[in-house]
DSSP file (Angstrom, degrees, kcal/mol; ACC not computed):
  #  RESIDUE AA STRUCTURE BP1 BP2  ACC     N-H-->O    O-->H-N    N-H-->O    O-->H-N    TCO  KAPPA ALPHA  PHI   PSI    X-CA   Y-CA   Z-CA
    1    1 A X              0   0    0      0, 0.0     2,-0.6     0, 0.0     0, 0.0   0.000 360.0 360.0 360.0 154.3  110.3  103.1  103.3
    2    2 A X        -     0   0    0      1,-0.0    33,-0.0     0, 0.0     0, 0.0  -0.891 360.0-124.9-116.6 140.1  108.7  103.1  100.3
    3    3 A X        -     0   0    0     -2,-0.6     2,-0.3     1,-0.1    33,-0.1  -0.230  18.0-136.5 -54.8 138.0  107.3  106.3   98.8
    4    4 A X        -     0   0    0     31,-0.3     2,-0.3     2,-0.0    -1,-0.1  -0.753  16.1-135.8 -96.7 156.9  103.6  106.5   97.7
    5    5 A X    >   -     0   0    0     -2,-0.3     3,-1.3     1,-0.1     4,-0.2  -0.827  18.1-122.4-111.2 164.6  102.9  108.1   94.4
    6    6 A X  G >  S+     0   0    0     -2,-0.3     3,-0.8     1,-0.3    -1,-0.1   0.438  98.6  87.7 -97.0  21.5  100.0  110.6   94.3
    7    7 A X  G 3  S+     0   0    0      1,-0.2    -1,-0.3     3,-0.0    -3,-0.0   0.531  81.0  65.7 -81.7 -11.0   98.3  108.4   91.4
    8    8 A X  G <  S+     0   0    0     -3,-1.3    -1,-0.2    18,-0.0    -2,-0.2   0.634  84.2  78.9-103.9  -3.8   96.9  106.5   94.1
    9    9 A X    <   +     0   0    0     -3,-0.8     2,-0.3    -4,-0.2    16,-0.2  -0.524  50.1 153.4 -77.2 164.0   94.6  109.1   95.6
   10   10 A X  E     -A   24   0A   0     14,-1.3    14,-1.4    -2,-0.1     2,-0.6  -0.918  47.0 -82.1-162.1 178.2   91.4  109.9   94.1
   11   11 A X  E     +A   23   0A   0     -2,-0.3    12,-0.2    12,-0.2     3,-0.1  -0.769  30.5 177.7 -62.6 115.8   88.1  111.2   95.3
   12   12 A X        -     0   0    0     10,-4.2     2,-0.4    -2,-0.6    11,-0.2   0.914  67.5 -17.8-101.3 -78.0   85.7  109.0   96.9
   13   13 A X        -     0   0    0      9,-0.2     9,-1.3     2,-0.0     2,-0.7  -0.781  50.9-155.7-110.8 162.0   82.9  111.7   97.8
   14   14 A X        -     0   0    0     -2,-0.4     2,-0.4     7,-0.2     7,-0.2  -0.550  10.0-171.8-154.9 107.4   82.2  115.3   98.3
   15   15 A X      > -     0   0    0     -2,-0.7     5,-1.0     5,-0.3     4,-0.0  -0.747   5.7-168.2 -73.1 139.7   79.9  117.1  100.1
   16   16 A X  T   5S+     0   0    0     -2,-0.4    -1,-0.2     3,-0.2     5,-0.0   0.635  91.4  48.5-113.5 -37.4   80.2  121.2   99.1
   17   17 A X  T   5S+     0   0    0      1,-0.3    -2,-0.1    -3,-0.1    -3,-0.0   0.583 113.0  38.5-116.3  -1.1   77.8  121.8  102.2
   18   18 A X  T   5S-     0   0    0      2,-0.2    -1,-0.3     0, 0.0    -2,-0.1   0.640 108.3-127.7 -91.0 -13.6   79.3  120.0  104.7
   19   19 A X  T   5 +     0   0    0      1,-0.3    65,-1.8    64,-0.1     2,-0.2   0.840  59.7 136.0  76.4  57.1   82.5  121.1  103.4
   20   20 A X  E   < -B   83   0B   0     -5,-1.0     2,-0.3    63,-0.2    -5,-0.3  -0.812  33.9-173.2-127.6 173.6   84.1  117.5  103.1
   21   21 A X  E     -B   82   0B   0     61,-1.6    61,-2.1    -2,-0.2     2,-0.5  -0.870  19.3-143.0-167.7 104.2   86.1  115.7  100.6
   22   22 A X  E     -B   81   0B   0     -9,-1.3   -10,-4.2    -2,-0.3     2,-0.7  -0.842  10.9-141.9-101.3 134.4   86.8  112.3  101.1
   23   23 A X  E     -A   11   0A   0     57,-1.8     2,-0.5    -2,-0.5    57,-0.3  -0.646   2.0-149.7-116.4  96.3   89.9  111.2  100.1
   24   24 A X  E     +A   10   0A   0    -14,-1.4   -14,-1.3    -2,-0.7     2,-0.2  -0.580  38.4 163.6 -83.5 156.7   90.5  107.4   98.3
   25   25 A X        -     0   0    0     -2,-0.5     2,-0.5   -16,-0.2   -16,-0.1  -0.738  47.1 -87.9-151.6 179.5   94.1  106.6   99.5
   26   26 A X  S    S-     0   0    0     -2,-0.2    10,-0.0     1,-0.1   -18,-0.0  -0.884  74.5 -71.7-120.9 117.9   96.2  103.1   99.6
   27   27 A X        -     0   0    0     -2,-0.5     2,-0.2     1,-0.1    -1,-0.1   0.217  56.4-163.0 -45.1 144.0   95.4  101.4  102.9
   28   28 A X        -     0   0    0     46,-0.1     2,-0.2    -3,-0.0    -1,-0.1  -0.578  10.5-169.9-135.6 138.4   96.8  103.0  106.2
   29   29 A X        -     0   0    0     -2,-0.2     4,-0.4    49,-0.0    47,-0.1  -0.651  47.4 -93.2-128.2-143.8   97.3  101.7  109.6
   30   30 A X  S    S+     0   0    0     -2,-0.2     4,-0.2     1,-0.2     3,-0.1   0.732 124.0  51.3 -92.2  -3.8   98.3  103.9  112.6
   31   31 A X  S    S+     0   0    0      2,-0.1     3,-0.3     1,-0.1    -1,-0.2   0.679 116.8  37.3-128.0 -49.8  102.0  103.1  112.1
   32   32 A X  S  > S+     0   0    0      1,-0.2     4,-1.9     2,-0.1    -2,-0.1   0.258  89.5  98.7-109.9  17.6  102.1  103.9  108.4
   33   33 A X  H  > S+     0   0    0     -4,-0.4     4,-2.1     1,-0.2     5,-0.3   0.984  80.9  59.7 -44.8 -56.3   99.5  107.2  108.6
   34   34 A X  H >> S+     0   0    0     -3,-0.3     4,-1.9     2,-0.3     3,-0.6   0.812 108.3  36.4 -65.2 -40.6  102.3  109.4  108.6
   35   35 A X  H 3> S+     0   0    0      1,-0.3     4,-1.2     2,-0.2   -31,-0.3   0.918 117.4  55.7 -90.1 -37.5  104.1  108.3  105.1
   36   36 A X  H 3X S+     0   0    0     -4,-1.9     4,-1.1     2,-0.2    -1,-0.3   0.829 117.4  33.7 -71.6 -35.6  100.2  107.8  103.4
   37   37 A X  H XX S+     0   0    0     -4,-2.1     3,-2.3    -3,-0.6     4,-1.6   0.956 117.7  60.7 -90.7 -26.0   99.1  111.8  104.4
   38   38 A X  H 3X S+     0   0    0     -4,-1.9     4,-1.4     1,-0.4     5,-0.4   0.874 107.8  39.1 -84.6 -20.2  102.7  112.8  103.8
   39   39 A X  H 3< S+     0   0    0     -4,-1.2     4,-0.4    -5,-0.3    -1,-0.4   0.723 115.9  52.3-101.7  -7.3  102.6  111.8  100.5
   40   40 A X  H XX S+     0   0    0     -3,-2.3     4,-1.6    -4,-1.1     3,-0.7   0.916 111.5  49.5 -55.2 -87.3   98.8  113.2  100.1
   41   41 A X  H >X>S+     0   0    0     -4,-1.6     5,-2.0     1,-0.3     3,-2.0   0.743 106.6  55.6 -27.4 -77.5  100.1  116.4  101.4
   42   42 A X  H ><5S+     0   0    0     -4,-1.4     3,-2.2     1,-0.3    -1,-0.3   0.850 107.1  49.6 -23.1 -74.7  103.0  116.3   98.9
   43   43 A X  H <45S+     0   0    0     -3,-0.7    -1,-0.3    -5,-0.4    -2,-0.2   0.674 111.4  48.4 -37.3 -35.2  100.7  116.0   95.8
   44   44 A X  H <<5S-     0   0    0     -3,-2.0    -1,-0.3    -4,-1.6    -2,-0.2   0.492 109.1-122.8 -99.3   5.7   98.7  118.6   96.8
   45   45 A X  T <<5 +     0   0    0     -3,-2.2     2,-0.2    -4,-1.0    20,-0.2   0.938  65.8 147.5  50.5  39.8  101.6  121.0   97.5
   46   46 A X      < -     0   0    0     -5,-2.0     2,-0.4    -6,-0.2    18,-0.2  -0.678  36.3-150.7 -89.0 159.4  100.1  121.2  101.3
   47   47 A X        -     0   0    0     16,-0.9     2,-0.3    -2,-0.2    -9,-0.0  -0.863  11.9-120.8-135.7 115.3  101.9  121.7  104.2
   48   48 A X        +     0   0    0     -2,-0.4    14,-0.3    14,-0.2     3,-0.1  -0.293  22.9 176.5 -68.3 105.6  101.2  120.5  108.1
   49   49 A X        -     0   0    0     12,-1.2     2,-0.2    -2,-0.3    13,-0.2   0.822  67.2  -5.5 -68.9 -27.9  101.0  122.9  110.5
   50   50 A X  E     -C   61   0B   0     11,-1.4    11,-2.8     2,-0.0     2,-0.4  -0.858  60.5-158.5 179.0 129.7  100.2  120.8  113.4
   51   51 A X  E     -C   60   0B   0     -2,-0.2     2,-0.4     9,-0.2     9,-0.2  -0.884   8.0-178.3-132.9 150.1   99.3  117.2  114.2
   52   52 A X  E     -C   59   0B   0      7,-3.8     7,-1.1    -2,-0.4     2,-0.3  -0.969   8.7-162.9-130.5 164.2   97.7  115.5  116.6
   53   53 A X  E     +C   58   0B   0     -2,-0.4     2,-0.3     5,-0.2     5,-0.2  -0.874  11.6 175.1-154.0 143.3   97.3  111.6  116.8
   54   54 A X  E >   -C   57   0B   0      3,-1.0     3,-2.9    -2,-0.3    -2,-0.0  -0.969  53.4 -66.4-150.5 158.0   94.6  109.6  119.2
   55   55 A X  T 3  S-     0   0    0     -2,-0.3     3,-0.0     1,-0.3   -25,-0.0   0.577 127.2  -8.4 -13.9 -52.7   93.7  105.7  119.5
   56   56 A X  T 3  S+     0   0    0      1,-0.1     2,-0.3    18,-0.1    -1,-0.3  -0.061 124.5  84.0-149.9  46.0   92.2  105.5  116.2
   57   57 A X  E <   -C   54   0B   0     -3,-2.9    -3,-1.0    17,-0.2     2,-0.6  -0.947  44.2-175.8-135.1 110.1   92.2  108.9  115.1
   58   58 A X  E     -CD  53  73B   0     15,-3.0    15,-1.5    -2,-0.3     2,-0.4  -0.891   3.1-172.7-153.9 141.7   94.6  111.4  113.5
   59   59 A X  E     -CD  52  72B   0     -7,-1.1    -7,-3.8    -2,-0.6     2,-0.3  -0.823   7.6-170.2-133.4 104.4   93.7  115.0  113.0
   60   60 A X  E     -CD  51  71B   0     11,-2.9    11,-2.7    -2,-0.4     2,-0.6  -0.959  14.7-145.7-120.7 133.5   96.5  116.9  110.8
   61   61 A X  E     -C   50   0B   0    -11,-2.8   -11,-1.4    -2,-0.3   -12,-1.2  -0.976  34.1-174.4-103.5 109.3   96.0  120.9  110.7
   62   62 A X        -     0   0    0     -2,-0.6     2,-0.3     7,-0.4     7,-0.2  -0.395  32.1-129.1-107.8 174.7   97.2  122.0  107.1
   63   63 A X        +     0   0    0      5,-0.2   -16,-0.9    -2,-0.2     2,-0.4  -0.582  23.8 177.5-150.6  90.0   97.9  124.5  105.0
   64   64 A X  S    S-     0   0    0      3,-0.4   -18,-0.1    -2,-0.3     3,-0.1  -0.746  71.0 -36.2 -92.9  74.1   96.6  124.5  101.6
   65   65 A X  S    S-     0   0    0     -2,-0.4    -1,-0.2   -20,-0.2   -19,-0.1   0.851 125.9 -49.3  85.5  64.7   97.1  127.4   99.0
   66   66 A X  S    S+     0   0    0     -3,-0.2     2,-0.3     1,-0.2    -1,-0.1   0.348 117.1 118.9  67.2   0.3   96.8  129.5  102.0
   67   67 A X        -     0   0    0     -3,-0.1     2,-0.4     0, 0.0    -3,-0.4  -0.563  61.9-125.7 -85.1 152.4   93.5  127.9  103.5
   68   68 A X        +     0   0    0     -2,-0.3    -5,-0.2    -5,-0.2     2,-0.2  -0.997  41.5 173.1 -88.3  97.7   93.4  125.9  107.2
   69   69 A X        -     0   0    0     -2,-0.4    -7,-0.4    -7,-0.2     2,-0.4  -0.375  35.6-126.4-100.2-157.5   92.1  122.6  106.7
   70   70 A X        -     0   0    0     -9,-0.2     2,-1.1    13,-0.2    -9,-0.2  -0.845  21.0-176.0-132.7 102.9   91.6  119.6  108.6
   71   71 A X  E     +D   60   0B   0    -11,-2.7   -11,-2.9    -2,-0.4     2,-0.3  -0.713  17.4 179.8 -88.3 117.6   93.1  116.2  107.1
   72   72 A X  E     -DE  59  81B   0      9,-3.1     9,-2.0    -2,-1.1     2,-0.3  -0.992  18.7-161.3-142.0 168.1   92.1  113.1  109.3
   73   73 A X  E     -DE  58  80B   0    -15,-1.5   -15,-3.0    -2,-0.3     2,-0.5  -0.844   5.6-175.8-144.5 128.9   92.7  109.3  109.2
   74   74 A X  E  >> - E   0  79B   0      5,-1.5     5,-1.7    -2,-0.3     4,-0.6  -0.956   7.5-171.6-129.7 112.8   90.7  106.9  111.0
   75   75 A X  T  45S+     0   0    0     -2,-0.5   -45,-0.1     3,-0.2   -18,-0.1   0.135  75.5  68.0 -94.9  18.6   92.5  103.5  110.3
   76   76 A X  T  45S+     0   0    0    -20,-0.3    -1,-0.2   -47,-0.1   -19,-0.1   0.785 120.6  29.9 -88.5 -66.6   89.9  100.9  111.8
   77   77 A X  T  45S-     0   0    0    -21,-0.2    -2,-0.2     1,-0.1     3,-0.1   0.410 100.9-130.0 -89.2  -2.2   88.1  102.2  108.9
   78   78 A X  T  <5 +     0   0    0     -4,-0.6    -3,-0.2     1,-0.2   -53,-0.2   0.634  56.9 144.5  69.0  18.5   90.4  103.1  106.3
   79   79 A X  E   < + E   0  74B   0     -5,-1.7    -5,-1.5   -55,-0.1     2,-0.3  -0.480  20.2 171.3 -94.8 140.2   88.8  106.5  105.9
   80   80 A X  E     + E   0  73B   0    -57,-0.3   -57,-1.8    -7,-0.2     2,-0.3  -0.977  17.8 152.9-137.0 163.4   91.0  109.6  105.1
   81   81 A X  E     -BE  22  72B   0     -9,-2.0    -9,-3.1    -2,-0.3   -59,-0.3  -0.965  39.3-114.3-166.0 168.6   89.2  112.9  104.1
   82   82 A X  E     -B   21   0B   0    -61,-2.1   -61,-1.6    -2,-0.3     2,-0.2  -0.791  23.6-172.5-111.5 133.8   89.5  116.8  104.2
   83   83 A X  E      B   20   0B   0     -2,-0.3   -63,-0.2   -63,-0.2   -13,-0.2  -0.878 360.0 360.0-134.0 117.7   87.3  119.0  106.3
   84   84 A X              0   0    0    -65,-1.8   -64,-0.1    -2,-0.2   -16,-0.1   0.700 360.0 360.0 -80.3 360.0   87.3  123.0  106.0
Protein backbone atom coordinates (compact mmCIF):
# COMPACT_ATOMS: atom_id res chain seq x y z
CA UNK A 1 0.00 0.00 0.00
CA UNK A 2 1.10 3.16 -0.79
CA UNK A 3 1.38 5.90 1.79
CA UNK A 4 -0.43 9.32 1.27
CA UNK A 5 1.54 12.40 2.10
CA UNK A 6 -0.31 15.10 4.07
CA UNK A 7 0.49 17.64 1.11
CA UNK A 8 -2.55 16.43 -0.32
CA UNK A 9 -5.06 17.66 2.19
CA UNK A 10 -6.17 21.14 2.19
CA UNK A 11 -9.27 22.89 3.30
CA UNK A 12 -12.25 23.02 1.18
CA UNK A 13 -14.68 24.98 3.61
CA UNK A 14 -15.26 26.01 7.08
CA UNK A 15 -18.12 26.90 8.95
CA UNK A 16 -16.94 28.36 12.72
CA UNK A 17 -20.77 28.05 13.64
CA UNK A 18 -21.66 24.92 12.60
CA UNK A 19 -18.38 23.79 13.80
CA UNK A 20 -17.29 22.01 10.50
CA UNK A 21 -14.24 21.85 8.47
CA UNK A 22 -14.29 20.21 5.36
CA UNK A 23 -11.44 18.42 4.50
CA UNK A 24 -9.97 18.33 0.51
CA UNK A 25 -8.35 14.80 0.49
CA UNK A 26 -7.16 12.44 -2.60
CA UNK A 27 -10.20 10.38 -3.62
CA UNK A 28 -11.38 7.55 -1.24
CA UNK A 29 -13.64 4.59 -1.78
CA UNK A 30 -14.90 2.44 1.07
CA UNK A 31 -12.06 -0.04 0.73
CA UNK A 32 -9.28 2.52 0.79
CA UNK A 33 -11.03 5.08 3.63
CA UNK A 34 -8.98 3.57 6.17
CA UNK A 35 -5.29 4.43 4.63
CA UNK A 36 -6.78 8.13 3.29
CA UNK A 37 -8.09 9.26 7.23
CA UNK A 38 -5.03 7.32 8.58
CA UNK A 39 -2.87 9.39 6.87
CA UNK A 40 -5.10 12.60 7.67
CA UNK A 41 -4.96 11.64 11.23
CA UNK A 42 -1.14 11.24 11.01
CA UNK A 43 -0.60 14.84 9.71
CA UNK A 44 -2.53 16.19 12.19
CA UNK A 45 -0.84 14.26 15.02
CA UNK A 46 -4.62 12.86 15.84
CA UNK A 47 -5.40 9.71 17.12
CA UNK A 48 -8.73 7.35 16.66
CA UNK A 49 -10.54 6.41 19.48
CA UNK A 50 -13.27 4.60 17.95
CA UNK A 51 -14.59 3.82 14.48
CA UNK A 52 -17.57 2.87 13.10
CA UNK A 53 -18.17 2.14 9.33
CA UNK A 54 -21.89 1.97 7.50
CA UNK A 55 -23.00 1.51 3.65
CA UNK A 56 -21.62 4.70 2.59
CA UNK A 57 -20.71 6.24 5.67
CA UNK A 58 -17.77 6.21 8.12
CA UNK A 59 -17.82 8.06 11.31
CA UNK A 60 -14.15 7.95 13.17
CA UNK A 61 -14.20 9.36 16.86
CA UNK A 62 -10.76 11.11 17.43
CA UNK A 63 -8.65 12.65 19.49
CA UNK A 64 -7.11 15.89 18.67
CA UNK A 65 -4.74 17.95 20.95
CA UNK A 66 -6.99 16.62 23.61
CA UNK A 67 -10.39 17.59 21.85
CA UNK A 68 -13.24 14.76 20.74
CA UNK A 69 -14.02 15.15 17.22
CA UNK A 70 -15.87 13.57 14.60
CA UNK A 71 -13.96 12.69 11.28
CA UNK A 72 -16.35 11.22 8.59
CA UNK A 73 -16.07 9.90 4.89
CA UNK A 74 -18.85 9.57 2.68
CA UNK A 75 -17.33 7.94 -0.50
CA UNK A 76 -20.42 8.15 -3.07
CA UNK A 77 -19.55 11.68 -2.67
CA UNK A 78 -15.98 11.99 -1.98
CA UNK A 79 -16.62 14.23 1.01
CA UNK A 80 -14.29 13.94 4.12
CA UNK A 81 -14.76 16.66 6.88
CA UNK A 82 -14.34 17.32 10.72
CA UNK A 83 -17.23 17.96 12.99
CA UNK A 84 -16.82 19.08 16.89
Amino acid sequence: MTAVTSHVFGIRQFDRDARFLSIESPEFDFDSFDAIAESLLLAIDATVVEKESNADLHIWLIDFEGCRLLLKGEHYSGALWLEA
